[in-house]
N, C-alpha and C positions, 0 to 999 in steps of 0.2 A: 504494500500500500504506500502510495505516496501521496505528501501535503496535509498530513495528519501528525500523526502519533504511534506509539509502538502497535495501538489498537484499533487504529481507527484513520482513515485515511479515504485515495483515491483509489479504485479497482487499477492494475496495469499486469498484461499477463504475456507473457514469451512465447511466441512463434512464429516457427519460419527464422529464427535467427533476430528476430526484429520487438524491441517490447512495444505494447503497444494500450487503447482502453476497451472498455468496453460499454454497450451502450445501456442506459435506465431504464430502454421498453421492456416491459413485462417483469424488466428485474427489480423484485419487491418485496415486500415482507412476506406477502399473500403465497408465494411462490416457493418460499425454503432458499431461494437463491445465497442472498446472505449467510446465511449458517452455512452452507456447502462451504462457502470463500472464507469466514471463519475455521470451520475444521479443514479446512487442505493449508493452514496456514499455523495447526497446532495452538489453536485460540477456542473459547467458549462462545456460545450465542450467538450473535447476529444480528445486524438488524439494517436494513438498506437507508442511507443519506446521501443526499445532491450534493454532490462535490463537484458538478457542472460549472465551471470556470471560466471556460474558452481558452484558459492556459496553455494547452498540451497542445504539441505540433506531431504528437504521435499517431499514427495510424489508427482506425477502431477495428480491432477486430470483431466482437462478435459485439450482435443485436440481438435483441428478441430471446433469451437465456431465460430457459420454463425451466424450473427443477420442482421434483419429487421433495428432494431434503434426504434421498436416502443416501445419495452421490454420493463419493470421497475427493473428487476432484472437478470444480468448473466445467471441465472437458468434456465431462459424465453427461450434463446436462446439455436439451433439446436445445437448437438455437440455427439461426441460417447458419448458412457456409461463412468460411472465416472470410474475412473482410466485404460481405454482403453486407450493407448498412443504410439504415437512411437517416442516421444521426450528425448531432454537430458536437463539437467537445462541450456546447453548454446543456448536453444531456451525458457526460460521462456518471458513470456511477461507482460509487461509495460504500462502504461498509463502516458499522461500529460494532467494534467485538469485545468480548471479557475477555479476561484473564485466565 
């Protein structure tokens, strides 16, 4: 996570060689998304926050990111093809996690 805290931050995840974000559609509370991106990062809970900015000159790779919550890793979860997007970085998304 970056532009947070040890817990809490901006989403930005590695592929293809390139890091990059990911987008706010569908990624919510409603969805488990959060907790997935908590636990793949050895942290508790979850909970999805706007860290939309327009700062990052990073690539997005993924939109539309549906999770179950029973995932171990981001990747697990439903979502277009990597860099399929129709976002701007003032929809990147955010996590706040425990401890």
């Amino acid at each position: 996570m970056v532009d947070g805290s040890e817990t809490s931050g901006r989403i930005e995840i590695y592929y293809d060689g390139v890091w990059g974000t990911i987008c706010n559609d569908i990624f919510d509370n409603n969805d488990n998304g959060p907790r997935v991106v908590c636990r793949q990062l050895g942290l508790s809970g979850g909970r999805e926050e706007w860290f939309g900015s327009g700062a990052s000159s990073l690539p997005i790779h993924l939109d539309n990111i549906d999770c179950t919550g029973e995932e171990e890793r981001l990747t697990e979860c439903l979502s277009n093809e990597w860099g399929d997007n129709n976002c701007s970085h003032f929809e990147d998304a955010g996590v706040v996690c425990g401890m």
